[in-house]
C-alpha positions in Angstrom: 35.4 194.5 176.1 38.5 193.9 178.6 41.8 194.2 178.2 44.8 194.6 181.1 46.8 197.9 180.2 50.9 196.6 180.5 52.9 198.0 183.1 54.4 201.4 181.7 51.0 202.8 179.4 48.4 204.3 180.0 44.8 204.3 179.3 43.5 207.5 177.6 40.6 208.7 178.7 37.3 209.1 176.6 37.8 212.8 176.4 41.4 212.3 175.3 40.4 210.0 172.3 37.5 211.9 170.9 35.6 208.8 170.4 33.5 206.8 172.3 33.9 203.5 170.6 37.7 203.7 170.7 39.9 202.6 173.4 43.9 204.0 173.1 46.8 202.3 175.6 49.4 204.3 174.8 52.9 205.6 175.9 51.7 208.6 177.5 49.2 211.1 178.1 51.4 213.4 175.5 48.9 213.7 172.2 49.0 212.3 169.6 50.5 209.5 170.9 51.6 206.9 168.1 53.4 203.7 170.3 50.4 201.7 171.9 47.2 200.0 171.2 44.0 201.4 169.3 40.8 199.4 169.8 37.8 200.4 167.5 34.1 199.3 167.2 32.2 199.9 164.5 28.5 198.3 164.8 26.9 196.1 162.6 24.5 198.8 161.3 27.5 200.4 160.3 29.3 198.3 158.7 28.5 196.8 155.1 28.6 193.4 155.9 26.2 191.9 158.4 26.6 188.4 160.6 28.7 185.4 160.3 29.5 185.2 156.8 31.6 188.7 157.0 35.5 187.6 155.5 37.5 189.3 157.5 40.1 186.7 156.1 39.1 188.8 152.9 39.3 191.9 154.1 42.7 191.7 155.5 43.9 190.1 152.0 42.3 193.6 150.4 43.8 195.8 152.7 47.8 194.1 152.6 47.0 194.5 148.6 45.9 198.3 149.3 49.1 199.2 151.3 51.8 197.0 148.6 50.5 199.6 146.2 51.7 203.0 148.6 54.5 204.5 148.8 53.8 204.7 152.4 54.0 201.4 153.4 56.7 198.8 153.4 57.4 195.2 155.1 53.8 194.9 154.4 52.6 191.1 155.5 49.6 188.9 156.4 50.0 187.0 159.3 48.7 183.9 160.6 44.8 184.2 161.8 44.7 184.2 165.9 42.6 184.3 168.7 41.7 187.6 170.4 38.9 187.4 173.0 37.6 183.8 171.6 37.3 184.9 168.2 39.1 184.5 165.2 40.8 187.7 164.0 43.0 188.3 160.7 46.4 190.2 160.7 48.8 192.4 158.7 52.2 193.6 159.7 53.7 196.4 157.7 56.4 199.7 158.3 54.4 202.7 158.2 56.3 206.0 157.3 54.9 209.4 158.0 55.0 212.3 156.8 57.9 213.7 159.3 59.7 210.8 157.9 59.2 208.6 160.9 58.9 204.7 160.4 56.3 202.5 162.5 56.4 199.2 163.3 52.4 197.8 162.9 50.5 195.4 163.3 46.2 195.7 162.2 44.2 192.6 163.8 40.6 193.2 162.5 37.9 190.5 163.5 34.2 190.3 163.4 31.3 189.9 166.6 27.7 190.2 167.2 28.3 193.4 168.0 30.2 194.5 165.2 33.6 195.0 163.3 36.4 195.3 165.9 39.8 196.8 164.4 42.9 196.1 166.5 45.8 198.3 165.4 49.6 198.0 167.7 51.9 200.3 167.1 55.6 200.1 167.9 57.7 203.5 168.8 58.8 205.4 166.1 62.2 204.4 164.0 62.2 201.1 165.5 61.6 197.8 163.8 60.3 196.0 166.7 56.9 196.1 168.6 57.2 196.1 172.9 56.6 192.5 173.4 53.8 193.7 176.4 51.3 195.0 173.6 51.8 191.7 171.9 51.0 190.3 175.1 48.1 192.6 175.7 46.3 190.8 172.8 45.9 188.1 174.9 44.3 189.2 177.5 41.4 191.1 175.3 38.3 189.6 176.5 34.6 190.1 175.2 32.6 189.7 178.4 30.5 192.8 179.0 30.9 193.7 183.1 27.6 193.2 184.9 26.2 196.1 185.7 27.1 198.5 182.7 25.2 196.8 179.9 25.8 199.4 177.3 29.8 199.6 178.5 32.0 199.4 175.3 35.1 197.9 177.7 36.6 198.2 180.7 40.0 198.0 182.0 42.2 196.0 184.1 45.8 197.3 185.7 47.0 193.0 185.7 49.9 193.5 183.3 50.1 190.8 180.7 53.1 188.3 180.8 55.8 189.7 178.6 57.5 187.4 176.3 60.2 187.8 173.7 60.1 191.2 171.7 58.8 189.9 168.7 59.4 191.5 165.2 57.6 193.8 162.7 56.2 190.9 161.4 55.9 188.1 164.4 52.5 187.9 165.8 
C-alpha cells in the first residue's frame, strides 16, 4: 500500500505504532497522537468473511447503528461509498468524545481486498468540527500497488503532498 504523507504530518515509525500492519500519519511524533490517519490490515484468515462477497456496505450500516446507540458518539453518518486505491470503500462520519471530554471529528472508510479487510480511520484535531482538508486529500492518493522488490511490504510512503482542497466538514467526504 502507498499513500503520500501531506505537508505538515508525519509518518510514525513501526516501533512508534506497535503494530506491523498499521500505518499512523499523524500531527507529530508526540504519543498518542489523535489528529491524522490510521491505516489497518487485517488478513483474510483473520477476518470472518472471506472473498468478494464480504458487505462492507453492511458492515458500515452495523457499525453507524452500533455508535447511534453510545453515548459516545454523536453527528454519526454514512457517507457516500468512494474510491480508495481502485476499490470501493464504505464510510461513516461521526463526533467522537473522549473520556477528557474532548470531541473528534471522524471519519472510518473500511473496504475489502485480496489481501484482506483494510480499515481507514481520519481524525480531525480535537474540539474542532472540521477535518484538515490534506487528510481528505490523502485518501486519494492511497494506492494498492505492492513496490517491486519488497514483496511482503505492507506500504510504503511517498513525501508528494496531496492537492489540498476545501476543508470539508465532519460529515463531507
Amino acid at each position: 500500500m502507498a499513500i503520500a504523507v501531506p505537508d505538515g504530518w508525519v509518518l510514525l515509525d513501526r516501533e512508534e505504532v506497535n503494530d506491523p500492519r498499521s500505518l499512523v500519519i499523524a500531527s507529530s511524533h508526540h504519543l498518542p497522537p489523535v489528529e491524522g490517519i490510521q491505516i489497518h490490515n487485517s488478513p483474510p484468515d483473520v477476518e470472518d468473511a472471506h472473498g468478494p462477497d464480504n458487505d462492507m456496505e453492511f458492515q458500515r450500516d452495523q457499525m453507524v447503528s452500533s455508535l447511534l446507540k453510545t453515548d459516545y458518539a454523536s453527528s454519526v453518518r454514512a457517507l457516500e461509498p468512494r474510491m480508495i486505491g481502485g476499490t470501493q470503500a464504505w464510510g461513516y462520519s461521526a463526533m467522537i468524545t473522549y473520556r477528557d471530554g474532548s470531541t473528534v471529528p471522524t471519519q472510518n472508510w473500511m473496504l475489502w481486498r485480496e489481501d484482506g479487510h483494510w480499515s481507514i480511520d481520519v481524525k480531525g484535531f480535537a474540539n474542532t468540527s472540521v477535518i484538515p482538508a490534506e487528510l481528505i486529500g490523502a485518501l486519494d492518493t492511497i494506492s494498492f500497488i505492492r513496490p517491486s522488490g519488497t514483496p511482503a511490504a505492507p506500504y510504503t510512503v511517498t513525501t508528494a503532498s496531496p492537492s489540498p482542497g476545501p476543508s470539508p466538514s465532519v460529515t463531507e467526504s
